[in-house]
VEXLUMMAR-745185 format. One record per residue (C-alpha): x, y, z; residue number from 1; residue in three letters. Coordinates in steps of 0.25 Angstrom, whole numbers, plus 2048, in hexadecimal, padded with zeros to 3 digits. Each point is the difference from the previous one (the first is absolute). Layout:
N
+-----+-----+-----+-----+------+
|  c1 |  c2 |  c3 |  nr | rest |
+-----+-----+-----+-----+------+
|   X |   Y |   Z | NUM |  ALA |
...
+-----+-----+-----+-----+------+
! end
This chain:
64
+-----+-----+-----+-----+------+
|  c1 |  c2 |  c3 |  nr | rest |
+-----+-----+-----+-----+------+
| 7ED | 805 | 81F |   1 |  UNK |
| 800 | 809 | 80D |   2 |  UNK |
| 805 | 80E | 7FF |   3 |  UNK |
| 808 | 7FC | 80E |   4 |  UNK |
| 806 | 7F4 | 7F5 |   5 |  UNK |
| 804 | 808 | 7F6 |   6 |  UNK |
| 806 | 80B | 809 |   7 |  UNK |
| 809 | 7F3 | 807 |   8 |  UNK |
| 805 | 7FD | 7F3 |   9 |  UNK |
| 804 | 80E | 7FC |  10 |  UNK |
| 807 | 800 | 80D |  11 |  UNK |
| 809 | 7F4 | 7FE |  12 |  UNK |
| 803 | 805 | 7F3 |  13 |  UNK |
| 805 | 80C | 805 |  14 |  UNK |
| 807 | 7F8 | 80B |  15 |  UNK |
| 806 | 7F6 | 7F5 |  16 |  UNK |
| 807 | 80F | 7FB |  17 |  UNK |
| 807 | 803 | 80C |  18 |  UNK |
| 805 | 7F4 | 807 |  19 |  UNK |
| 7FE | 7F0 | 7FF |  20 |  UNK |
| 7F3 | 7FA | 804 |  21 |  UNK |
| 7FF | 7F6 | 80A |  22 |  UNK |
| 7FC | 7F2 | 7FD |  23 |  UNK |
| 7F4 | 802 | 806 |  24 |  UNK |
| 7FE | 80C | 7F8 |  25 |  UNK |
| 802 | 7FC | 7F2 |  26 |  UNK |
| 7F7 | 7F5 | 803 |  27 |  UNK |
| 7F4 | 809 | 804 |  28 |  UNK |
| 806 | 808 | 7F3 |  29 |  UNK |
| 7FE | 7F3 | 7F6 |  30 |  UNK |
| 7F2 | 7FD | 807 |  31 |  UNK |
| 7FC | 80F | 800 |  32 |  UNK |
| 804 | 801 | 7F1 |  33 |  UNK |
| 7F9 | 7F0 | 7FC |  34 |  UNK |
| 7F3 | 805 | 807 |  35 |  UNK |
| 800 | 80F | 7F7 |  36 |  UNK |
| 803 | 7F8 | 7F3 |  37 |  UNK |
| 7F7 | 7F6 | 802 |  38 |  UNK |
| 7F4 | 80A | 803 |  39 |  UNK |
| 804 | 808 | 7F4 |  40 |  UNK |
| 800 | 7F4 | 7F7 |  41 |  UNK |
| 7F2 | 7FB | 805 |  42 |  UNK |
| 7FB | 810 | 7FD |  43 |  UNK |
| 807 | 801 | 7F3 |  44 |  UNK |
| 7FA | 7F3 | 7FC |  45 |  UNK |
| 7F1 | 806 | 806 |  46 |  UNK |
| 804 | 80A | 7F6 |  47 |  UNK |
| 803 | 7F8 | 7F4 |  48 |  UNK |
| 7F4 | 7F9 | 801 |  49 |  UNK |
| 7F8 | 80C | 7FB |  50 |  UNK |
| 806 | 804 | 7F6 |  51 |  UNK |
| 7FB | 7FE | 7F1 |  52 |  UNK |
| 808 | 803 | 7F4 |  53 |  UNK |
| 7F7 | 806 | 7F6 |  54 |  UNK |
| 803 | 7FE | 7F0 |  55 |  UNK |
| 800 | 80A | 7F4 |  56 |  UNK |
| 7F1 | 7FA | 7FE |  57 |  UNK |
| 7FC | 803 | 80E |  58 |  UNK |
| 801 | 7F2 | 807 |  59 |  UNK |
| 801 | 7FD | 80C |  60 |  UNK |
| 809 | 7F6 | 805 |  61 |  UNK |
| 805 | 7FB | 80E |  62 |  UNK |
| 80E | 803 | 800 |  63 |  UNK |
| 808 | 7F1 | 803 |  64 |  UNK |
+-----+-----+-----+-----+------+
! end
């Protein structure tokens, strides 16, 4: 996700502190916030994917 992204939704979250968001505003929130979930799923899945689990006897296995 873009710096400029990220910054946007630390700005809203801020906002959301002080005063009422608009409409408009918490719906750029809820996008903002489904777009940086689903990118971290997608990388902690990328993730996962290489790791083994390794056993007392030194196999190997592909963690499910």
């Amino acid at each position: 996700m873009e710096k400029e992204k990220i910054e946007r939704i630390n700005y809203l979250a801020r906002e959301s502190n002080v005063r009422e968001l608009t409409p408009e505003e918490k719906e750029e929130q809820t996008a903002l916030r489904n777009e940086y979930r689903e990118g971290f799923r997608r990388n902690f899945l990328s993730e996962l994917d290489r790791v083994y689990v390794v056993d007392e006897n030194g196999n190997k296995k592909k963690l499910t």
